[in-house]
C-alpha positions in Angstrom: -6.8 69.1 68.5 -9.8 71.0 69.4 -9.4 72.9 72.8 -11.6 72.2 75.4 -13.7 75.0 77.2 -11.7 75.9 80.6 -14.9 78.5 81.3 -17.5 76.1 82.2 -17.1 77.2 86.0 -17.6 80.9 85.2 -21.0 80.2 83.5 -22.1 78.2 86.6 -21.0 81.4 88.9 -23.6 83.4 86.4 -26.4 81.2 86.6 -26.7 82.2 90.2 -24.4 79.5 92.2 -21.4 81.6 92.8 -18.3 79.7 94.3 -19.6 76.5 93.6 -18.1 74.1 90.7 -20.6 71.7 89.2 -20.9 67.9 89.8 -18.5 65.4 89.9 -21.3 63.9 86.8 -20.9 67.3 85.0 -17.2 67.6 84.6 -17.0 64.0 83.3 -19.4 65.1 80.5 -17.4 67.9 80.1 -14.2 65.3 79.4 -15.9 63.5 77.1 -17.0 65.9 75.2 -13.0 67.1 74.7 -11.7 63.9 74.4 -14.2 63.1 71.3 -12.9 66.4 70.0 -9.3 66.0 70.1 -9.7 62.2 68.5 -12.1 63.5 65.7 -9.7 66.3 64.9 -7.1 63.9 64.8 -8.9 62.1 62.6 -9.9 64.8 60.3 -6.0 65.4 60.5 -4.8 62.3 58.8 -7.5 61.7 56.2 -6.5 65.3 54.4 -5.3 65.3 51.4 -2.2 66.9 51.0 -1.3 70.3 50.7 -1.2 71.9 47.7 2.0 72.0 45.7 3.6 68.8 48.7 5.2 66.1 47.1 3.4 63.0 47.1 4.7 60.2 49.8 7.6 57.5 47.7 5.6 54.7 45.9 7.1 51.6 47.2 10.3 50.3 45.7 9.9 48.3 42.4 13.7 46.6 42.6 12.6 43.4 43.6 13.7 40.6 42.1 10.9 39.1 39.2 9.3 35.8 39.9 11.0 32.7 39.1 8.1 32.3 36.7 9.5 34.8 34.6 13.2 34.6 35.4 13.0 31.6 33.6 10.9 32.5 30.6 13.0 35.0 30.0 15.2 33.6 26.8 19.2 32.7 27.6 22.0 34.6 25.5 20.1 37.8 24.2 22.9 37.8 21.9 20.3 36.1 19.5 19.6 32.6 18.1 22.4 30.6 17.0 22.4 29.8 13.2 22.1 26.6 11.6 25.6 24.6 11.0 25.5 23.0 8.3 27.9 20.0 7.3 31.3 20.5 6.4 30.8 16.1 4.4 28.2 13.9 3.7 28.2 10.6 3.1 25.5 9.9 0.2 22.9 8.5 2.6 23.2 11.6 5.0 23.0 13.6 1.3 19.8 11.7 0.6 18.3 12.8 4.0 18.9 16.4 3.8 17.5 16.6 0.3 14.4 15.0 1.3 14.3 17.7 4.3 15.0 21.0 2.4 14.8 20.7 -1.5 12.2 22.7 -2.8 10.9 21.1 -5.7 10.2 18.1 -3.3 8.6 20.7 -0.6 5.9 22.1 -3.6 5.0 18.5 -4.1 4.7 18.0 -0.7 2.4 20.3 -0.4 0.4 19.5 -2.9 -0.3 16.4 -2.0 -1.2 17.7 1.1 -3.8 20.5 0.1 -5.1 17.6 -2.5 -5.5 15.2 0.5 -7.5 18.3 2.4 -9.6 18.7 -0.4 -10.4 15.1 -0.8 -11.9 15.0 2.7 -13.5 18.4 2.4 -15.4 16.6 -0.5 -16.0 13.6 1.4 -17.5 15.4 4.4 -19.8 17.3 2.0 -21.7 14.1 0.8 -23.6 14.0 3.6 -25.4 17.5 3.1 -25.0 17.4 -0.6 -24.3 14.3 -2.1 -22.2 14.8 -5.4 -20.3 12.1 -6.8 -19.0 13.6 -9.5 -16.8 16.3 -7.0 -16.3 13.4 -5.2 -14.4 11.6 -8.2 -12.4 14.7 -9.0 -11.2 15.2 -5.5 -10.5 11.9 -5.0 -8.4 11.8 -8.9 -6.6 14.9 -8.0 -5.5 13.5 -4.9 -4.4 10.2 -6.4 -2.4 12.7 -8.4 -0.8 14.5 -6.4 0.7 11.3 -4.5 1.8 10.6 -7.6 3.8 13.0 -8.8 4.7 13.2 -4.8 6.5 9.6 -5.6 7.9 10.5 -8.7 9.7 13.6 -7.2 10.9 11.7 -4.7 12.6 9.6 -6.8 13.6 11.9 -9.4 15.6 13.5 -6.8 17.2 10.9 -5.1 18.5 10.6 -9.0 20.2 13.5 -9.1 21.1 14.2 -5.9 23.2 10.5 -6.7 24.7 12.2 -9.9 25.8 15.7 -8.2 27.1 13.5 -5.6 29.4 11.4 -7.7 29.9 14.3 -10.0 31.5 16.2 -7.8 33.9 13.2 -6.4 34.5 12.5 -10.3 36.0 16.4 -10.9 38.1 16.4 -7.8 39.5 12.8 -8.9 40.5 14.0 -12.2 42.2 17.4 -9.9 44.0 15.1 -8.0 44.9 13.0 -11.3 45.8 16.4 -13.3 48.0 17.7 -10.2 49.8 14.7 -10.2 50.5 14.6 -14.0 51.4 18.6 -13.3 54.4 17.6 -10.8 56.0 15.1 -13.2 55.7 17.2 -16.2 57.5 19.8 -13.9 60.1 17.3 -13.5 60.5 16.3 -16.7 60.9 19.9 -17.7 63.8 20.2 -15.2 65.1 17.1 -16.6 65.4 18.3 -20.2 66.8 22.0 -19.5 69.6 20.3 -17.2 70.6 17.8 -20.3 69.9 20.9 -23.0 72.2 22.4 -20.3 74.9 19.6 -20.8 74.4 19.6 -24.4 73.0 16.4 -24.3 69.2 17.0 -25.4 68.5 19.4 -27.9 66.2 22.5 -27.5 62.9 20.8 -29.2 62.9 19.0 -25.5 62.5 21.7 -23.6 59.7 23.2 -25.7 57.9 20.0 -26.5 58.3 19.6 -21.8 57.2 23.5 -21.6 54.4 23.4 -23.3 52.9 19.8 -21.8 53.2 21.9 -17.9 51.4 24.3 -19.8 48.4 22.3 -21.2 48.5 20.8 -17.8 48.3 24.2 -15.8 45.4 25.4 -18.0 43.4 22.0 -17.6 43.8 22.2 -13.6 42.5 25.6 -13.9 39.0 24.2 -16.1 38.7 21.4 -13.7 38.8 24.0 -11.0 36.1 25.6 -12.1 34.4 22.8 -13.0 34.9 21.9 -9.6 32.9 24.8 -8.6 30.0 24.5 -10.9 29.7 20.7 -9.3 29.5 22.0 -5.7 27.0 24.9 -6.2 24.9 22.4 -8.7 25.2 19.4 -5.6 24.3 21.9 -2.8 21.3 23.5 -5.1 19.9 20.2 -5.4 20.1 19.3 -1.6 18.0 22.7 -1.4 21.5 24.8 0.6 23.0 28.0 0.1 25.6 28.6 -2.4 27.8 29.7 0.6 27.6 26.3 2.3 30.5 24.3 2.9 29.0 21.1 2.4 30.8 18.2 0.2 30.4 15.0 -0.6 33.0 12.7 1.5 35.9 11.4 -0.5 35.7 7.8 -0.8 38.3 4.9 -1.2 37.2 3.2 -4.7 38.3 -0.3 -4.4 38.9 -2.3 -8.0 36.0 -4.7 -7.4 37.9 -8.8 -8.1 38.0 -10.0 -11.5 38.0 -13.7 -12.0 40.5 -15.7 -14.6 40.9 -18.6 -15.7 44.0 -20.3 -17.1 41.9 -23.0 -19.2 
């Protein structure tokens, strides 16, 4: 704060009016004068920068909580996106649907049809600056086309997607069937060593009883693999990875009536 002048009554003494203090209207200038010193210091005080080498004042605290806005953009479970589950058995309609969802063959032709069907308006919206009926006819063939072989895709794979479908329920029936036979020839075996035991069945038995478990063993092995083969062929066609554990859904064949007559 500036520091106000305590000699003004000196100078009056030495302009020739010793003893005697100015005005009551002269020290009240002299006040003011201090005062507006002392609040323009103060002033002066607060608008200065800081000194040189002071560390600047805390900015404020940035640990508030985010808007709702973005608490909830913010994505649940950064553990990532869950992967697609695909199903364990299919029923040959639900077969039919995925097919027509992820095969590619059917995907190309699905897009072309599409960029054939964009082209075909292209050319259409060109005849009114340029008339050309000849582009027009082309456009218009190809996308005939397209939709075409669109169709015929379709269909073609609803064909095979029917054949890996039963194909695969026609390998694991002849498994079952083959495991079956396997047991019984594994009993028969049993059979003939206890009678060969008893010396009632000669050796031949046994051999002839070996070797059918062991026809059988190596057939459930082939149809095994064929098995395999079936399921990556099926899944391939349905447009699925090799890894996925999708079947087809074993179903109860029913021996359809048969009419006879006595006459």
């Amino acid at each position: 704060m500036a520091r106000v002048d305590m000699e003004a009554p000196l100078q009056f003494r030495r302009m020739g009016q010793p003893g005697k203090l100015p005005g009551r209207s002269s020290r009240t200038g002299v006040w003011a004068v201090g005062l507006a010193a002392a609040v323009l210091a103060a002033v002066v005080v607060q608008a200065s920068p800081p000194a040189w080498g002071a560390e600047p004042p805390p900015p404020p605290s940035s640990s508030a909580a985010p808007p709702r806005s973005q608490a909830a953009a913010s994505p649940a479970g950064a553990a990532g996106q869950p992967t697609a589950r695909w199903p364990e058995q299919v029923t040959l309609a639900q077969a039919l649907e995925v097919a027509e969802e992820h095969n590619l063959d059917l995907r190309s032709a699905r897009i072309a049809a599409e960029d054939a069907r964009v082209a075909l308006e292209q050319a259409q919206a060109a005849q009114v600056a340029r008339p050309d009926p000849v582009a027009l006819l082309q456009a218009q063939a190809a996308a005939d086309l397209a939709r075409r072989q669109l169709d015929l895709a379709r269909q073609q794979l609803r064909l095979r997607v029917a054949e890996d479908y039963f194909g695969v329920l026609r390998v694991e029936n002849l498994i079952q069937v083959t495991q079956e036979g396997l047991t019984l020839a594994q009993r028969q075996l049993e059979v003939a060593r206890e009678k060969f035991r008893a010396g009632v069945a000669a050796e031949v038995e046994v051999l002839r009883a070996t070797g059918q478990v062991t026809d059988l063993r190596a057939t459930l092995l082939q149809l095994e693999g064929n098995r395999t083969v079936a399921l990556m062929r099926f899944r391939q066609t349905l447009g699925l990875p090799p890894d996925a554990p999708t079947r087809p859904a074993p179903q109860a064949v029913e021996p359809a009536p048969v009419e006879a007559s006595l006459e």
